[in-house]
C-alpha positions as CSV (number, residue, x, y, z in Angstrom):
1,X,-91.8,-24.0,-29.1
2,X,-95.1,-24.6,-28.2
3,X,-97.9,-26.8,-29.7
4,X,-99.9,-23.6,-30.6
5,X,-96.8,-21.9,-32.4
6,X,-96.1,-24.9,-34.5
7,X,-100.0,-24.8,-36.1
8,X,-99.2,-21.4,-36.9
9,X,-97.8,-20.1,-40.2
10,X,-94.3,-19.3,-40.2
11,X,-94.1,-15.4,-39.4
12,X,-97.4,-15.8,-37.6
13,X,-95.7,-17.8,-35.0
14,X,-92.7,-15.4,-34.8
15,X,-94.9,-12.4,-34.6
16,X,-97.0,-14.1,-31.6
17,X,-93.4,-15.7,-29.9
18,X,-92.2,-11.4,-29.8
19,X,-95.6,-10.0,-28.6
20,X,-96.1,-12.7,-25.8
21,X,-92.3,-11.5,-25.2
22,X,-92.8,-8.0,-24.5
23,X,-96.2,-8.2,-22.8
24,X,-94.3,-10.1,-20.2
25,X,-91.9,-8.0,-20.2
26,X,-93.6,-5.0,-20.2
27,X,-93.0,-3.6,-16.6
28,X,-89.6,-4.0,-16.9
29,X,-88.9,-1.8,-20.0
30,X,-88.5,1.2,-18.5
31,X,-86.6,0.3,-15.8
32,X,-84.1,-1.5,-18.0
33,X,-83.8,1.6,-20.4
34,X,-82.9,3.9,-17.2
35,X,-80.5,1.2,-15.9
36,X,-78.9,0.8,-19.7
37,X,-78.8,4.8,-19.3
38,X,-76.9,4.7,-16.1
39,X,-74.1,2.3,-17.4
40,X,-74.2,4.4,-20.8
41,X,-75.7,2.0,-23.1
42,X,-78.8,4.6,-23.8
43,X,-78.9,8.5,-24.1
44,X,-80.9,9.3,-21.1
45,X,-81.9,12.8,-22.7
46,X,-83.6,11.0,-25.5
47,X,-85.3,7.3,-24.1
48,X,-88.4,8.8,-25.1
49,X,-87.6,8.0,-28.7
50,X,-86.8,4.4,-28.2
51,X,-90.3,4.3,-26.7
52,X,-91.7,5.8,-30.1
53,X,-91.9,9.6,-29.3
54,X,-90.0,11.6,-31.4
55,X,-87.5,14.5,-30.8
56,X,-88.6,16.5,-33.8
57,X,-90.7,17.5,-36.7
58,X,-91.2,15.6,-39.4
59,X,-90.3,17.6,-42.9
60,X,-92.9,17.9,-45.5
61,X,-90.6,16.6,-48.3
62,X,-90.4,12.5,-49.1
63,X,-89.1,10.7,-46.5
64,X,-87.4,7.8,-46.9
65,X,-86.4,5.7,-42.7
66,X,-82.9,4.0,-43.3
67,X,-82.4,1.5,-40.0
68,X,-79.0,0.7,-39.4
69,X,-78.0,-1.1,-35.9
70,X,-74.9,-0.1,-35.0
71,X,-72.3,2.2,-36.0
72,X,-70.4,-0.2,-38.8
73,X,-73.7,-0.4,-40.6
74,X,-74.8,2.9,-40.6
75,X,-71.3,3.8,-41.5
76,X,-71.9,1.3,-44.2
77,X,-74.5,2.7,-45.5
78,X,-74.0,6.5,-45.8
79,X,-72.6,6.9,-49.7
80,X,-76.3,5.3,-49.8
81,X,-78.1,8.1,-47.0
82,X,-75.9,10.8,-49.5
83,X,-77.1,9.8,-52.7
84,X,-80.8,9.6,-51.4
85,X,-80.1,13.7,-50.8
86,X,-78.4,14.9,-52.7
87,X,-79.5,12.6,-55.9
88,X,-82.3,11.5,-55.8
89,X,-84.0,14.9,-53.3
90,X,-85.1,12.7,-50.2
91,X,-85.2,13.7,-47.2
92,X,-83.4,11.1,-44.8
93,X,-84.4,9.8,-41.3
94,X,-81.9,7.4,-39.7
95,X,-82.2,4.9,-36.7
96,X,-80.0,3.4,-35.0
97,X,-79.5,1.4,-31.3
98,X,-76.0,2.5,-29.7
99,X,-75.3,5.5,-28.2
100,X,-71.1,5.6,-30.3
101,X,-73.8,5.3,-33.8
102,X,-76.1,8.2,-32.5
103,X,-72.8,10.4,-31.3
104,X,-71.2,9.7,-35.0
105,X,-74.3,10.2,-37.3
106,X,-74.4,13.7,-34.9
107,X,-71.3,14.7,-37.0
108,X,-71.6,12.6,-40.1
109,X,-74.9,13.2,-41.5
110,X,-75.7,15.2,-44.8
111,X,-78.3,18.3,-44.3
112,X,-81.7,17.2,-45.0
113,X,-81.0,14.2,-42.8
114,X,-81.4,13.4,-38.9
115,X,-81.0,10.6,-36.5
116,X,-83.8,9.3,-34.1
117,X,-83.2,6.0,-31.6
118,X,-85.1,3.3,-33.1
119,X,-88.5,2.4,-31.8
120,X,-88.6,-1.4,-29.7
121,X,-90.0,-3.4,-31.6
122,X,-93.3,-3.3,-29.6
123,X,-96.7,-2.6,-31.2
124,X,-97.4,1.1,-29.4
125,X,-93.9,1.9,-30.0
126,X,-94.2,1.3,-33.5
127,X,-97.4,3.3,-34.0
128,X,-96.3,6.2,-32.5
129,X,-92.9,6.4,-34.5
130,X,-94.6,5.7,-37.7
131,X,-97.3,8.0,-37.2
132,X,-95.5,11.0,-36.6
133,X,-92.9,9.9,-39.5
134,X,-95.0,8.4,-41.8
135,X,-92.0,7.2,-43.7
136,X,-92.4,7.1,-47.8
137,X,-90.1,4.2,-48.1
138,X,-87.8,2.4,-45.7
139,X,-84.2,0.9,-46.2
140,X,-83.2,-1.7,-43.5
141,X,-79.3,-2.6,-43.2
142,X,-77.8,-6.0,-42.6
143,X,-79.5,-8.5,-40.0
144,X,-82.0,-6.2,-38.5
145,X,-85.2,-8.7,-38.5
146,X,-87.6,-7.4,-36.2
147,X,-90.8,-8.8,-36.9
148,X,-93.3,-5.8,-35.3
149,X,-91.5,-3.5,-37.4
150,X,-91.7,-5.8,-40.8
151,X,-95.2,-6.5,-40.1
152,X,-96.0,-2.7,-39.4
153,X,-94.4,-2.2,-42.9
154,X,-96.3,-4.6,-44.5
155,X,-99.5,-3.4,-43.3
156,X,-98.7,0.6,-44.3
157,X,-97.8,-1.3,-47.8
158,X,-94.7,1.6,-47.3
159,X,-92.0,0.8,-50.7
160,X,-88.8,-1.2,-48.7
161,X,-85.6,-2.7,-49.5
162,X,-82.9,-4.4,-47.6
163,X,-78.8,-3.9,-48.1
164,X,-76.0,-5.5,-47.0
165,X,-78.3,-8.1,-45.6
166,X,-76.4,-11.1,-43.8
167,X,-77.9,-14.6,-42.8
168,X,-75.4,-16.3,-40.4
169,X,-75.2,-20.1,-40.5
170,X,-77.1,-20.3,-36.8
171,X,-79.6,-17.7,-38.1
172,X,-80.2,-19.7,-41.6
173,X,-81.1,-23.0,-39.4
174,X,-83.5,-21.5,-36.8
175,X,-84.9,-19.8,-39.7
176,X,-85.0,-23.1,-41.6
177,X,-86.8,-24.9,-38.6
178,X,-89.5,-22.1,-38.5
179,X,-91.0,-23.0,-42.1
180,X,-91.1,-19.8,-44.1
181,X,-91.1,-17.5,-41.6
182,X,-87.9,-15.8,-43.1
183,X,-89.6,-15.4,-46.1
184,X,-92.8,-14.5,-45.3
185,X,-91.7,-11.1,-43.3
186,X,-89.4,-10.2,-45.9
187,X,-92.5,-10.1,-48.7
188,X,-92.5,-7.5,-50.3
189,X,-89.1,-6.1,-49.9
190,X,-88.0,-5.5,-53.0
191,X,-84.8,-5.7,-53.6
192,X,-82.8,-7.6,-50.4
193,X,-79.0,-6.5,-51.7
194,X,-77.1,-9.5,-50.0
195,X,-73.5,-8.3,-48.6
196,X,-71.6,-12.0,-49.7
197,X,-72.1,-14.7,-51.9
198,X,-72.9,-17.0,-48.9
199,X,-75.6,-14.7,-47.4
200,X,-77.0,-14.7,-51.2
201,X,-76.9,-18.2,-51.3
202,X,-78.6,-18.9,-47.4
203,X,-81.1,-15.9,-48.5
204,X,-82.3,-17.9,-51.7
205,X,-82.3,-21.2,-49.9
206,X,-84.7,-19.9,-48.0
207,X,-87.0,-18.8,-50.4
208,X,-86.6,-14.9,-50.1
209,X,-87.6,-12.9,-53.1
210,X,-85.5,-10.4,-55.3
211,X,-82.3,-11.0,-53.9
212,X,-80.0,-9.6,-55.8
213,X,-75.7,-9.2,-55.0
214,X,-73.2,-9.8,-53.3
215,X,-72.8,-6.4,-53.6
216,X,-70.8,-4.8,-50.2
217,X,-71.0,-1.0,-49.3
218,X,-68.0,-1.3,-46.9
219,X,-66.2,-0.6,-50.3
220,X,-67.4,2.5,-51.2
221,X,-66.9,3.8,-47.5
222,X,-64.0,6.2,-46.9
223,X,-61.5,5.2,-44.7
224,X,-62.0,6.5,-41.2
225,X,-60.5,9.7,-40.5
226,X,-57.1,10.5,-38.6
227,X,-56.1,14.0,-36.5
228,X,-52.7,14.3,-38.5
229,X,-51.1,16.3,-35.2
230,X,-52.0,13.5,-33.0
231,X,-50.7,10.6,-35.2
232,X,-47.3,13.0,-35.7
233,X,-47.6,13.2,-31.6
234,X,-47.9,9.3,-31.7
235,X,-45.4,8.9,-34.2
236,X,-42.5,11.1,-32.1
237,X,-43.4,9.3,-29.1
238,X,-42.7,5.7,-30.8
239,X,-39.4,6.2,-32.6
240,X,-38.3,3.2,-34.1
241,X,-40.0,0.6,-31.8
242,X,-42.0,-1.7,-33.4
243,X,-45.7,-1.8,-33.5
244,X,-49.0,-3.7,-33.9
245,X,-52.5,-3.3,-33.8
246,X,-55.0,-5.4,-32.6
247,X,-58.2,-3.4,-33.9
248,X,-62.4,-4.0,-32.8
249,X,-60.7,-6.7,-30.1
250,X,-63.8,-8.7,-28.0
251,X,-63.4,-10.1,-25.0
252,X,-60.5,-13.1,-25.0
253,X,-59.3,-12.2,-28.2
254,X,-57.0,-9.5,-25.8
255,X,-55.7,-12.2,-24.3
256,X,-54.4,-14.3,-26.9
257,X,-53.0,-10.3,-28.1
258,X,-51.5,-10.5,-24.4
259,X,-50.0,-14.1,-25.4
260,X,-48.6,-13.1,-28.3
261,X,-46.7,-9.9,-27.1
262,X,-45.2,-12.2,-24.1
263,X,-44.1,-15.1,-26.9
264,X,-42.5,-12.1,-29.1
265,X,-40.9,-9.8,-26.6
266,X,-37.5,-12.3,-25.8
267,X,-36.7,-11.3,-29.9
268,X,-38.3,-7.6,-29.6
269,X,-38.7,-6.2,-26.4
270,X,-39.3,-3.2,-27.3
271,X,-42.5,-4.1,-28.8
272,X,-45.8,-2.0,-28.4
273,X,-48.8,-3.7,-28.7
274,X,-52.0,-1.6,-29.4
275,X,-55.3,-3.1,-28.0
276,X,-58.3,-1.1,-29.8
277,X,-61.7,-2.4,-28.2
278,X,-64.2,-2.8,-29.9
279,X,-66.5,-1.2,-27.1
280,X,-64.2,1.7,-25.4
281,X,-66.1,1.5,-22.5
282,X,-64.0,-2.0,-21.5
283,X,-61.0,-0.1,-21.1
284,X,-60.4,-0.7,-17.5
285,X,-61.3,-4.7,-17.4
286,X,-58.5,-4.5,-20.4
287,X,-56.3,-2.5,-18.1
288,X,-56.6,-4.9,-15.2
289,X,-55.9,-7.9,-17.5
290,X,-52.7,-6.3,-19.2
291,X,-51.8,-5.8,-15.5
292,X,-52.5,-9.7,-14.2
293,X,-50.4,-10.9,-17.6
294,X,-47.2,-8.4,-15.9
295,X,-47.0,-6.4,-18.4
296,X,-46.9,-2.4,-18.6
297,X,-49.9,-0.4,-19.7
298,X,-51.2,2.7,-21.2
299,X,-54.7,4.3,-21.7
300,X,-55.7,6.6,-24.4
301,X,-59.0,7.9,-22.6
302,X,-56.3,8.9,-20.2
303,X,-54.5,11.9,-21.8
304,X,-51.5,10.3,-22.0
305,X,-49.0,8.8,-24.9
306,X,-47.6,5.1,-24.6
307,X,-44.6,6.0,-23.5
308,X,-41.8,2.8,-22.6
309,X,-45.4,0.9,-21.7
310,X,-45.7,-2.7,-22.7
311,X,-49.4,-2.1,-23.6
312,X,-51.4,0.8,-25.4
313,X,-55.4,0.3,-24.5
314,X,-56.7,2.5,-27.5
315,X,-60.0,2.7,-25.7
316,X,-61.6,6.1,-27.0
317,X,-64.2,6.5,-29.5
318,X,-63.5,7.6,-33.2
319,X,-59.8,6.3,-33.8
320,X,-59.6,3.9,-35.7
321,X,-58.0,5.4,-38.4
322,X,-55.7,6.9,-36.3
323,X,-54.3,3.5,-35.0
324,X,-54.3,1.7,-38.5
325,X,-52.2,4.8,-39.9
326,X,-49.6,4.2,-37.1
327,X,-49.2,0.6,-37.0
328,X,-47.7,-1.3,-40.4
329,X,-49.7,-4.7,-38.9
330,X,-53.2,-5.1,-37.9
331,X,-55.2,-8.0,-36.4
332,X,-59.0,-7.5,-37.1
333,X,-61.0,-8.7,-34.3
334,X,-64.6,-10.5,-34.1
335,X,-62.5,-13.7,-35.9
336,X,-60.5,-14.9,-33.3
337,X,-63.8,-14.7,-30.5
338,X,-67.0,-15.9,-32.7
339,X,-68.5,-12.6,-33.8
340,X,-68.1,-13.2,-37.9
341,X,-65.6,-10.6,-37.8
342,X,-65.8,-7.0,-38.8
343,X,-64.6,-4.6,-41.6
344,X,-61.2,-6.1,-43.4
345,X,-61.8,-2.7,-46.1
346,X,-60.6,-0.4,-43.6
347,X,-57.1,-2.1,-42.6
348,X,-56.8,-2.5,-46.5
349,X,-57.7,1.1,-47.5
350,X,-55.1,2.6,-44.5
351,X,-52.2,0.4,-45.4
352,X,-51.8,-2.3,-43.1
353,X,-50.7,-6.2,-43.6
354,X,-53.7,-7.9,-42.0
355,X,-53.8,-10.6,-39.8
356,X,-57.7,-12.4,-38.8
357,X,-58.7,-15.4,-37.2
358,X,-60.8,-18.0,-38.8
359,X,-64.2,-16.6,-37.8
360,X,-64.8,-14.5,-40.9
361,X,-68.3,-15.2,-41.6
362,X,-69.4,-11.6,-42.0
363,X,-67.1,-10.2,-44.1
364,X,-66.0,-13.7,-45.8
365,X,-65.9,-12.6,-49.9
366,X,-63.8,-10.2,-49.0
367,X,-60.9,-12.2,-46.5
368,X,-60.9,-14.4,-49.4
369,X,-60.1,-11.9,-51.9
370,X,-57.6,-10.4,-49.6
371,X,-55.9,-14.0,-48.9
372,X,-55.7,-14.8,-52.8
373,X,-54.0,-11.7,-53.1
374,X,-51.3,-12.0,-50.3
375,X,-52.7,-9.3,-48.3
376,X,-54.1,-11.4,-45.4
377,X,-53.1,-14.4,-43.3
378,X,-55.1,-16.3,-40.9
379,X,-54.2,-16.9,-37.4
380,X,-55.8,-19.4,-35.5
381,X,-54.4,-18.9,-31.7
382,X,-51.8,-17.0,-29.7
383,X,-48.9,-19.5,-31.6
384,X,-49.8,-18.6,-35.1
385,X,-50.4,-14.5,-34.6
386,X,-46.9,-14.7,-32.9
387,X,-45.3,-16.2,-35.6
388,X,-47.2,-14.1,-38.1
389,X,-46.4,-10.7,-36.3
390,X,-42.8,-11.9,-36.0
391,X,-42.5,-12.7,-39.6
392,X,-44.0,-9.2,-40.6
393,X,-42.1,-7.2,-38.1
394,X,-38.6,-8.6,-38.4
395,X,-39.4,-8.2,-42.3
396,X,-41.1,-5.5,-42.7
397,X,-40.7,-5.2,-46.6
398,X,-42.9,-8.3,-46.4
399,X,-44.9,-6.1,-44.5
400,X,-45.2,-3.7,-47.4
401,X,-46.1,-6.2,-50.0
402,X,-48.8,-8.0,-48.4
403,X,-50.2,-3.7,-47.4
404,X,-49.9,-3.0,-51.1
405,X,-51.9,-6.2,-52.1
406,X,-55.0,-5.2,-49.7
407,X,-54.9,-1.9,-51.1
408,X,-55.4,-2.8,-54.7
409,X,-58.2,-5.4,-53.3
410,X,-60.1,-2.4,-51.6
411,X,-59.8,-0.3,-55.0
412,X,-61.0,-3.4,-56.7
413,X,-64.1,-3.5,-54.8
414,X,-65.6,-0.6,-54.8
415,X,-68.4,0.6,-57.0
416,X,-70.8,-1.1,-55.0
417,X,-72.7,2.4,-54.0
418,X,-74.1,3.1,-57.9
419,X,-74.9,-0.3,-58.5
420,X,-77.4,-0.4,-55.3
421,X,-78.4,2.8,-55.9
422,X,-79.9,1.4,-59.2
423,X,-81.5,-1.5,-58.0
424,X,-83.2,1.3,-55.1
425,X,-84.7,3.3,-58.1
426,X,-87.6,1.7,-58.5
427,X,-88.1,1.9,-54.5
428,X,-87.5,5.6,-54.5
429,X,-89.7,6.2,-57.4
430,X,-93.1,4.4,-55.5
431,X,-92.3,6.7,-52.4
432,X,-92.3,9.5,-54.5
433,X,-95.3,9.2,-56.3
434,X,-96.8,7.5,-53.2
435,X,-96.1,10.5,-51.3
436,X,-97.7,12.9,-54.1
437,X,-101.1,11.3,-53.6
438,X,-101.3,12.0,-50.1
């Protein structure tokens, strides 16, 4: 960092670091949102609104702007986007990144609410989205820290909160070095609902104000839904072979999947093993490898059922609970690659003994409450999920017990929707009145 940024406050310093960033890289932006469109990372139809223009009229009602990334935290986050409607009378705008979070708010969200692409976090951007939106209150989810879009919040003084906010060990540091900076762009949110006791903990440390949790909205979310003919399709085509699930898989966590199949298939060769990406659109890299390890494959985004195949590549969008209703064991990915690892409720709510590596930063209240419980064990590398997998499918009343424990942990937990929705009150109640005088 240079000289310059170090005599500067905290969030200064950030704020000018971004700025100089995008002035740079200013040419480029559009280019890069069209090439993004081409390999389907963007909606071409609708780049205009990650530029700032919008795609339609803002109601007349109170508005409140809940940003969620990606689809796991705007799923998160709808018993929230629900209660603000029907409720509390709000009208809802969300914003979101990826194209699989804009294609599933499409079906998801309650009247009275729409979906817009977020703005880039560049100054002209911003203005245009928040003057045709004029948002009465905003409601950012997790670790969405962009510091144009907190400033330009500041400045409008518009009522805000934060939920299911995380603070990853890496993150806390940098944030540490910068002085305050954390802090400083977070004034005035009020409150910032931390997601685990560590994230609380980093939050406070940091000197963040009206942090209040852990308190996890995961809990409250209902399990993801299933087309009961096409598990019944699924189940006929299966029989009685055994079956696993490796679920939200990044790259080289298929592999050690892969490694695990070869080390188990001497004892079961009938063995399926279900590889659910966590992006669909790696299908055919996961094809190829599955190929290269010599063993049979499947694709779902094919039309066609696994068959006597080795290998079932599970890479379309919106099935996930379809594939942890078919398979008695599931390995949740983002823990075995270092990603923090991603929703344990789900795999808990659907049934399934749970297997994750050691990478469960994210979502780490909850593996510990599953693991005290007997309804998760940790795997460390191809050995250890072998052994595990073997264990629970040659014994599959274990199986049961350890799926019976994580369901009792996932009714345990929830709740978590009514108590944020209090600690929003006040927040909705300023926007109200706020939007009343104008």
């Amino acid at each position: 960092m240079s000289s310059l940024m170090v005599m500067l406050s905290g969030a200064s310093a950030v704020l000018l670091a971004s700025r100089m960033a995008w002035a740079a890289a200013a040419p480029a932006v559009a280019p890069v949102l069209r090439a993004r469109a081409r390999r389907g990372r963007e909606d071409p139809e609708r780049l205009g609104e990650r530029l700032g223009y919008p795609s339609e009229p803002r109601p007349q009602s109170p508005l409140c702007w809940v940003h969620a990334a990606s689809l796991g935290e705007a799923r998160s986050v709808e018993p929230i986007i629900r209660r603000l409607v029907e409720d509390d009378g709000m009208e809802v705008l969300v914003t979101t990144v990826t194209v699989t979070s804009a294609q599933a708010m499409a079906q998801g969200l309650p009247a009275r609410a729409r979906h817009q692409y977020a703005p880039l976090d560049r100054r002209a951007a911003l203005r245009r989205f928040l003057d045709h939106w004029r948002p009465d209150c905003a409601l950012r989810v997790e670790s969405e820290i962009w510091p144009e879009t907190l400033r330009a919040l500041t400045q409008r003084r518009i009522p805000r909160a934060v939920v299911q906010a995380r603070l990853s060990a890496r993150s806390a540091a940098r944030w540490r070095w910068l002085g305050g900076a954390l802090r400083q762009l977070l004034e005035g949110f009020d409150p910032v609902v931390a997601q685990t006791t560590v994230d609380r903990k980093r939050l406070t440390e940091l000197g963040v104000a009206h942090v209040q949790g852990p308190l996890n909205l995961k809990a409250d979310t209902a399990a993801p839904e299933s087309d009961p003919s096409a598990l019944a399709a699924l189940q006929d085509d299966l029989g009685r072979r055994p079956v696993w699930l490796a679920a939200s898989t990044h790259p080289g966590e298929e592999a050690i999947a892969l490694s695990a199949h070869a080390r188990i298939s001497s004892r079961r060769p009938d063995l399926l093993t279900i590889l659910l990406p966590r992006h669909p659109d790696r299908g055919q890299s996961i094809e190829e490898l599955v190929q290269k390890s010599g063993l049979t494959v499947r694709r779902r985004s094919q039309g066609v059922l696994p068959g006597d195949a080795d290998v079932y590549v599970a890479d379309t969008l919106g099935e996930t609970g379809l594939f942890y209703r078919l398979a008695p064991v599931a390995l949740v990915g983002g823990t075995l690659a270092p990603k923090g690892g991603h929703n344990l409720l789900e795999p808990a709510q659907l049934g399934c003994a749970i297997l994750h590596g050691p990478d469960v930063a994210n979502v780490s209240d909850v593996a510990t409450d599953l693991r005290r419980a007997g309804a998760a064990t940790e795997v460390i590398d191809a050995d250890t999920l072998a052994g595990a997998l073997l264990h629970l499918l040659e014994q599959p009343a274990a199986a049961v017990r350890m799926a019976g424990a994580a369901e009792q942990v996932a009714a345990r937990a929830r709740g978590a929707t009514t108590q944020v929705a209090e600690l929003l009150a006040p927040m909705i109640a300023a926007a109200k009145v706020g939007h009343a005088r104008t």
